[in-house]
N, C-alpha and C positions, 0 to 999 in steps of 0.2 A: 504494500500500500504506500504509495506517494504521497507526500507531503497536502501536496497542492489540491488530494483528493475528501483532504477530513476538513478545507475552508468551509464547504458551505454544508457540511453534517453537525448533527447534534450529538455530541462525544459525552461518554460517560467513563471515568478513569474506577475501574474496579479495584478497589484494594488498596489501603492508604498506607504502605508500609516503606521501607527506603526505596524500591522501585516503584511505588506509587504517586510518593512526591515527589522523584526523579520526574518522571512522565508529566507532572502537573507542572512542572515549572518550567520545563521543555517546551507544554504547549504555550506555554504565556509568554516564550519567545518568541512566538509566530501569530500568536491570536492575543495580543494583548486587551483586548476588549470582549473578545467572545463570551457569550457566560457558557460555562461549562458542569458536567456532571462532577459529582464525588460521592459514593459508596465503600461502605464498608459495615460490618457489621459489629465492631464498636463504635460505641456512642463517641463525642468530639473529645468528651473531657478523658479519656482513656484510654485513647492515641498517646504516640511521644510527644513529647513537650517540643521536639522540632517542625512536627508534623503539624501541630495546632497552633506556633506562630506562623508559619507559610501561610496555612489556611485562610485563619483571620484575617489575615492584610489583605486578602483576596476578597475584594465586594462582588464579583461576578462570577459564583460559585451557586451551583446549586444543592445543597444538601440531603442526603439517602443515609442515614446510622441509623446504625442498631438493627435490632432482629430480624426487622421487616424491610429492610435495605434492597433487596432483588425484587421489589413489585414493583421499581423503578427502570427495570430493566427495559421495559418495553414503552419508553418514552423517548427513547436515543436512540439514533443508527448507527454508530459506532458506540462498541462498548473497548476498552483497552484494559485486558484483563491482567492483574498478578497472577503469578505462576502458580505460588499456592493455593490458588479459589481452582477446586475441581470443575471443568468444566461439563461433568455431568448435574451436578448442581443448579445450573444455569437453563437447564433445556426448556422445562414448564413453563420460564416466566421471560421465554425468548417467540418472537413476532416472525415474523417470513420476513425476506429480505433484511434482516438484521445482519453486520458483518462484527464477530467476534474478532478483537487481534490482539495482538501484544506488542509489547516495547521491542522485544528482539527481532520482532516481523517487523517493524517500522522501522529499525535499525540497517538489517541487512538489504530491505529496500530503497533505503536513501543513500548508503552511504557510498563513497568515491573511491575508497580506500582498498587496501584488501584484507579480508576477513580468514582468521586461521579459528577454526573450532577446535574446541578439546569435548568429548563424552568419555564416558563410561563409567560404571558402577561405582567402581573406585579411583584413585588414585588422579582425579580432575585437577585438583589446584595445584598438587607438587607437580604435573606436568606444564602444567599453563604459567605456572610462576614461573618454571626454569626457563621454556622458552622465553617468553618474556624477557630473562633477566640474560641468555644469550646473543638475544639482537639487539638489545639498548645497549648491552656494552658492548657491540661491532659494530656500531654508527646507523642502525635500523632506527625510523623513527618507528618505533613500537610503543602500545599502547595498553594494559591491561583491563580488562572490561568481564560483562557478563556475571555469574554467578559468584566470582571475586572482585573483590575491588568497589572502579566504581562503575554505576550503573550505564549502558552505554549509551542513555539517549544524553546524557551529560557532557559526551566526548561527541556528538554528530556538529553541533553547529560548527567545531572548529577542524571537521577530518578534511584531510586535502587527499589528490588520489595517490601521492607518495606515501600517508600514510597507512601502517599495517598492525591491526585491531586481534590482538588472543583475547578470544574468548570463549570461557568458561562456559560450557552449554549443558542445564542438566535438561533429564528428561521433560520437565516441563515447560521450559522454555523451548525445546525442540516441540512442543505437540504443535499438531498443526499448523507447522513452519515449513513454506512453498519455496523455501531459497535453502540451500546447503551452500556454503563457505567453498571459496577456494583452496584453502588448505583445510582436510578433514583429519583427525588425529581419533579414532577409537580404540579406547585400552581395553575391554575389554565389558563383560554384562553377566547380572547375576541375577535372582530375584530379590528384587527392591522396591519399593513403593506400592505394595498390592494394597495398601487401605487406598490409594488416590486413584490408581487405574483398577479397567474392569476386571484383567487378569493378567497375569504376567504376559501374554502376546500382545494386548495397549501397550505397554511399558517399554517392549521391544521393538515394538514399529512406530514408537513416539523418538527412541533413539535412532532409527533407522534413517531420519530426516535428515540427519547430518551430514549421510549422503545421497539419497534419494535423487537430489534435483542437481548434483554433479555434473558437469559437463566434460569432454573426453581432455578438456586443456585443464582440467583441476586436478588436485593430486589427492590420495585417501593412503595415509600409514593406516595400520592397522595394526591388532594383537592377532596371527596368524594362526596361533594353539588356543584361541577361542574358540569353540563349534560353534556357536551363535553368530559373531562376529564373522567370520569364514561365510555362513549364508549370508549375509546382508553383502556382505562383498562382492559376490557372485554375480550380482542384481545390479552393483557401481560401474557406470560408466570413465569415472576417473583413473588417472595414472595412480597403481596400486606398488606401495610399497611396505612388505610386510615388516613387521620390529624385529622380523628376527634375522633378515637378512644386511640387518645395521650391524658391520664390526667395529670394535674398538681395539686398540692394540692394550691400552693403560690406562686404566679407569682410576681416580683418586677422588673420592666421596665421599661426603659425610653422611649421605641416603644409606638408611640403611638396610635390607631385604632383598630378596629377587624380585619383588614386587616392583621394587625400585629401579632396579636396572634395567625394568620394562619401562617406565616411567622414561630413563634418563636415555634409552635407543630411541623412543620417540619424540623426545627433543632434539635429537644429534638429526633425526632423519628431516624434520622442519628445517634446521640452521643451514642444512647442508644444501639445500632447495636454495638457498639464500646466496651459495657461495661465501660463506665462511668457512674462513681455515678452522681446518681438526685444531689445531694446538691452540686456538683460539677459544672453540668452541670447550675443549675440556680445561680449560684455565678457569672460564665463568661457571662451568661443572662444579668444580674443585671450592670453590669460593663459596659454591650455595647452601645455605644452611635451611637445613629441616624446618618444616611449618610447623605451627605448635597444632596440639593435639592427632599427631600423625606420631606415632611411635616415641612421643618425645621425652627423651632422659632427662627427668628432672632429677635424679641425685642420689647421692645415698645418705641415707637418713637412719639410725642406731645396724650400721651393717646390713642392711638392707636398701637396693637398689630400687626405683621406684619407675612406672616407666607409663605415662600418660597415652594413651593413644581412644580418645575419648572417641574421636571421628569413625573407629567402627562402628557401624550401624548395620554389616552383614554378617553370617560367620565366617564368610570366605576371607574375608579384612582379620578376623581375629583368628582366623587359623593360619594367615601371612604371616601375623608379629609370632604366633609359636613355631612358625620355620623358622624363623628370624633371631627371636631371644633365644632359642633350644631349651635344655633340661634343665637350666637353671631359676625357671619360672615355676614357682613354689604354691603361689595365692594367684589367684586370678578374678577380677571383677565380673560377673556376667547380669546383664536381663536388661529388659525396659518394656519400652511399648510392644506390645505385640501385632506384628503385620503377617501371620499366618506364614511368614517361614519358615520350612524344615531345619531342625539344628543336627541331625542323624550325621553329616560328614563331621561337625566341629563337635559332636559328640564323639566320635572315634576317633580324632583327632587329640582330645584333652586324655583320653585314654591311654594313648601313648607316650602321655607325658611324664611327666615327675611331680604335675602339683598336686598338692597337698591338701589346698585350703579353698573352697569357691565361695564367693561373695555374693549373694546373690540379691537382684534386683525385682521384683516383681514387673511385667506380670512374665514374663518367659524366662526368669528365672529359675524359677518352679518347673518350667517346663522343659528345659538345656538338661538340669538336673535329672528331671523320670526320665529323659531318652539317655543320657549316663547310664541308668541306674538298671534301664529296661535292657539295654547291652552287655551290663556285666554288674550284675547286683553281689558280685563277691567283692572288687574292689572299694576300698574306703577312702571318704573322703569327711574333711570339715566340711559341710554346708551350711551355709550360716543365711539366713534371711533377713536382710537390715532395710529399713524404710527409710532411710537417709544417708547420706552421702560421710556424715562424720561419724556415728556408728560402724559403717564400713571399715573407713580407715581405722578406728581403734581397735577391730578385728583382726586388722591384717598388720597390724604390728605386735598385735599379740599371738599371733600363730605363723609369722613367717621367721625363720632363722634367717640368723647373718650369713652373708654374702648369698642370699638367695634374690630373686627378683618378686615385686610383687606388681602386677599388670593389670590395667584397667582398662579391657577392650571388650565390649560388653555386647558385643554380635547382637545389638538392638538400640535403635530411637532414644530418645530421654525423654520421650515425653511421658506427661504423668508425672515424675518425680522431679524431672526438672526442664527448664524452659528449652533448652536447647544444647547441643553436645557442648557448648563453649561451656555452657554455666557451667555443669556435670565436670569439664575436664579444669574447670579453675576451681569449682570445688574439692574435686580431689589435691591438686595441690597444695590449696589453701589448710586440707586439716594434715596431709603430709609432714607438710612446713611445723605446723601448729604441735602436733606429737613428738614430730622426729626432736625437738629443742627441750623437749622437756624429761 
């Protein structure tokens, strides 16, 4: 959708959250006078306190909060929806000829620039960031966007067509998106997100966008030892270049996993596109340091190592960090939200291990543990049920020996207990910190 085509539409900005006032204030540099929609399903006064100064200063707004917020839906021809509002949600109180879109459909419509995607289940931001941090230091004007950073209708009024935009794409910003990127990066696909799609095949043809609309002059890395991945590929018209046929002679990395070094082929395979030197390319390697809550050593605290990695939200990610740490993972954190996936492989997985002590989180806490238990009900384990995050930690230092590790990757969501994996992974830190000193 063109710019020039939402002048004389009546818009409605769904979702008032950092990509929702991004979008509102984007449009107020093109339509300074238009009055426009705003929805959401909290009331004004419980919005952020950024979100409700924008607002205010805006006299030519229209207002939709609280509960009853989507009977407005059918008053606007364009609606510009947040990625998190399901858009099955929306179906009932949507008209004929209404056009649903979003900010990254507006984005990769207008812009001049050229556009490098990152997907997949895991491992999105430490790829997008290292690219990113590859072509800024080789004189790319690059620009970080999408589901990191900042939001990218923020960065359109100013992209020129020398500029080149990584971004972060997750599945829901890929749904219903008619453009796929010049450069496509997919690492790889698990089952994730079955509370928002219909079943895990939504989930996998909402990522599938990414290259979908490819053209034969675009290029698509990919993770080639994905079977999922492998089919969507078959279907891409773009220059296909697998992660595994990216060598390195000398790899020097603070990443750390084979997770990772899938991660760090498919940035070498993007630079490379670029014509950057190898010795270039693994100098800003070497240099990059770990995002927080992605496997991250926080310390050791009374002999015992402690090790955050709050962002698993699958088992496949917390059965990476036990390839990763090995036998010296003694406690391990698990549970959260529950999205109806199987824990049967990261049950056989903990099996194998050497820990000791499970932490567990409601509500699939409970439920990691009976498929443990259903597999091999002769092995023993500490299970311990805590409903909060410092309870926890005073568990796991009371049942983990020195020089063991104690790991918090919890193959599920935080919601419920906590707002979101940041809180969860700054909360563990914080009572870490708070015990280990005492």
């Amino acid at each position: 959708m063109k710019l020039k085509d939402l002048k004389a539409k009546k818009i409605l900005v769904l979702g008032l959250g950092i990509e929702g006032i991004d979008t509102l204030k984007f449009l107020r540099k093109f339509f300074s006078k238009k009055v426009l929609g705003i929805g959401d399903r909290l009331e004004l006064k419980n919005l952020n306190s950024k979100a409700q100064n924008i607002i205010k200063k805006d006299k030519n707004l229209n207002f939709h909060l609280g509960e009853d917020y989507l009977k407005a839906l059918k008053n606007y021809d364009i609606v510009i929806k947040s990625p998190g509002i399901q858009p099955r949600t929306l179906k009932s109180f949507l008209k004929k000829g209404q056009r649903i879109t979003s900010q990254t459909e507006i984005f990769f419509n207008n812009c001049p620039g050229k556009i490098i995607g990152v997907t997949g289940t895991k491992g999105k931001s430490t790829t997008t960031s290292l690219i990113y941090k590859i072509l800024k230091e080789n004189g790319i004007k690059a620009y970080l966007t999408g589901n990191i950073e900042k939001p990218a209708l923020s960065l359109l009024d100013s992209a020129k067509p020398e500029s080149v935009y990584v971004y972060e794409l997750s599945s829901h910003q890929l749904l219903n998106l008619k453009k796929s990127p010049h450069i496509a990066v997919f690492l790889n696909i698990y089952p994730e997100h079955l509370d928002y799609y219909k079943d895990f095949k939504e989930y996998l043809l909402a990522k599938s966008n990414i290259t979908r609309y490819q053209k034969k002059t675009d290029y698509l890395v990919f993770h080639s030892k994905n079977k999922l991945v492998n089919e969507v590929v078959k279907k891409s018209k773009a220059k296909k270049i697998p992660i595994s046929s990216v060598k390195i002679k000398k790899l020097d990395t603070l990443l750390k996993g084979n997770f990772n070094i899938q991660n760090i082929k498919a940035a070498i395979a993007v630079a490379r596109l670029f014509k950057i030197k190898d010795k270039n390319i693994l100098k800003s390697i070497k240099n990059f340091k770990p995002l927080p809550y992605r496997l991250e050593d926080i310390g050791i605290y009374k002999g015992i190592k402690f090790y955050n990695d709050a962002l698993s939200t699958v088992p496949e990610a917390t059965i990476a960090a036990l390839d990763t740490l090995g036998d010296k993972v003694e406690t391990i954190f698990l549970g959260g939200f529950d999205r109806g996936i199987d824990f049967k492989n990261l049950a056989k997985r903990i099996l194998k291990s050497k820990i000791k002590t499970l932490i567990l989180f409601q509500t699939t806490g409970d439920k990691i543990f009976r498929q443990i238990i259903a597999l091999d009900d002769k092995k023993k384990y500490k299970a311990i049920m805590v409903q909060n995050m410092k309870d926890g930690v005073e568990q796991a230092f009371k049942y983990t020996k020195k020089g063991k590790i104690c790991l918090l990757s919890t193959a599920s969501p935080s919601f419920g207990l906590f707002k979101d994996y940041k809180e969860k992974g700054d909360l563990f830190k914080k009572y870490v910190k708070l015990y280990g000193k005492r």
